[in-house]
C-alpha positions, 0 to 999 in steps of 0.5 A: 240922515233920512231922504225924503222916502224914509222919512214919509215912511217913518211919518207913517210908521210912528205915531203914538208914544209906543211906536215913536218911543217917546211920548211926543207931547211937548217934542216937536222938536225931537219928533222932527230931528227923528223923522230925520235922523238928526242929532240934536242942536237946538234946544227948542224950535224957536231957537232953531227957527232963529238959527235957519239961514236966510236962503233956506227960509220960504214964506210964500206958500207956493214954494213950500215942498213935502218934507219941508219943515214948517215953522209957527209961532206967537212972540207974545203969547207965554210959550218961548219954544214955538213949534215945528212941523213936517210937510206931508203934501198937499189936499186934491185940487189945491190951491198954491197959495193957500195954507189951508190946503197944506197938510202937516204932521204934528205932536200936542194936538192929541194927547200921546200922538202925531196927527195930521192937520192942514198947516193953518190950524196952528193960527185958528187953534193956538193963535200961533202964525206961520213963520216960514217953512225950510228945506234946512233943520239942525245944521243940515240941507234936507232932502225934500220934494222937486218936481221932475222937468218935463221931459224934452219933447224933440222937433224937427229942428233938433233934426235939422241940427244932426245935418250931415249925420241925420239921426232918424231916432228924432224922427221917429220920436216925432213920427209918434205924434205924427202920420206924415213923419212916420210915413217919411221913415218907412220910405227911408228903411225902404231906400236903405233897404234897396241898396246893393249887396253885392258891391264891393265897396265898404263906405255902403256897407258901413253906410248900411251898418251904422243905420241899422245900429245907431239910426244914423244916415251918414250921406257922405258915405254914399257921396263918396261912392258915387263920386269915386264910382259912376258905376254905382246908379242905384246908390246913386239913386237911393243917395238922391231919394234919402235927400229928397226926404231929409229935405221934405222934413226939414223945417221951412 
């Protein structure tokens, strides 16, 4: 089955009769299965409008996506088939809820061609209303239109939440958007920076390496030292600052 790419690329590739391979005048049926790479099921829209399950049906326009399909029909008119069309997308400056606004691809408008029309033509041409759109066709779930979740925008409560290992990576997300907390930043490469060379003790080198690589102030590393070691003033003192800024950070 196509996704949603292949089949939009199909929409845009077959058009009249010589391209799509068949004349599409009466098929809008197996124009939409095409477009899908779908077997044949049913042997009219109608019948596959009647076969779609409750949960795939949407009514409201504003839950309609590209690459849904769009059902309409008139149950007293003298056609028993119905019709069925592809979603392509929507007008510029939309309205959600409005009909008129959605664009759809569609047979037997012009003779021996798919064109585009806004999805009410169907009532103001045919007297055909709009049953429902679907995300299903033949049996199958289509792959259809989702808008990407806005991306997470991180705080300095997510900070605050790293407690204990504080991960700087969040603060300098934040400091993207803000001067103050940039400016925190540089004062902690700073203070990670001044800590002692020459000394010995592994828990400050492993306290160093693991900033420089992941970001990452593991204090407890240094508290160690200091405790185990009065000797060690400027870890101390470097301990103390990083603490006084992790705390002007944290949220009141």
């Amino acid at each position: 089955m196509h996704d949603l790419h292949e089949t939009m690329v199909w929409y845009r590739e077959n058009e009249t009769t010589s391209e799509i391979g068949f004349n599409p005048d009466g098929q809008c049926l197996r124009v939409c299965r095409t477009a899908r790479d779908l077997r044949a099921v049913y042997p009219s829209a109608k019948k596959s409008q009647d076969a779609t399950p409750k949960e795939h049906r949407f009514y409201k326009v504003a839950d309609w996506r590209k690459g849904m399909i769009l059902y309409v029909d008139d149950p007293n008119d003298n056609n028993p088939f119905g019709h069925i069309v592809t979603i392509l997308g929507r007008v510029k400056g939309f309205d959600p809820d409005n009909a008129h606004d959605v664009l759809v691809k569609t047979n037997s408008v012009v003779s021996g061609q798919l064109v585009v029309v806004r999805a009410d033509y169907f009532t103001d041409h045919w007297g055909d209303k709009i049953q429902f759109a679907s995300d299903w066709l033949n049996g199958s779930v289509l792959d259809v239109f989702t808008r990407k979740p806005a991306p997470t925008r991180v705080t300095l409560a997510d900070f605050a939440d790293t407690r204990g290992k504080w991960d700087v990576k969040i603060l300098d997300a934040v400091g993207e958007r803000r001067d103050d907390v940039r400016h925190k930043v540089r004062q902690i490469e700073k203070l990670v920076d001044e800590l002692p060379e020459d000394t010995k003790d592994e828990r400050v080198h492993k306290f160093k390496n693991r900033f420089e690589k992941n970001r990452v102030l593991d204090l407890s590393l240094l508290n160690d030292t200091v405790r185990d070691d009065a000797r060690f003033t400027r870890v101390k003192e470097v301990r103390d600052g990083l603490r006084g800024i992790i705390k002007s950070v944290l949220p009141r």
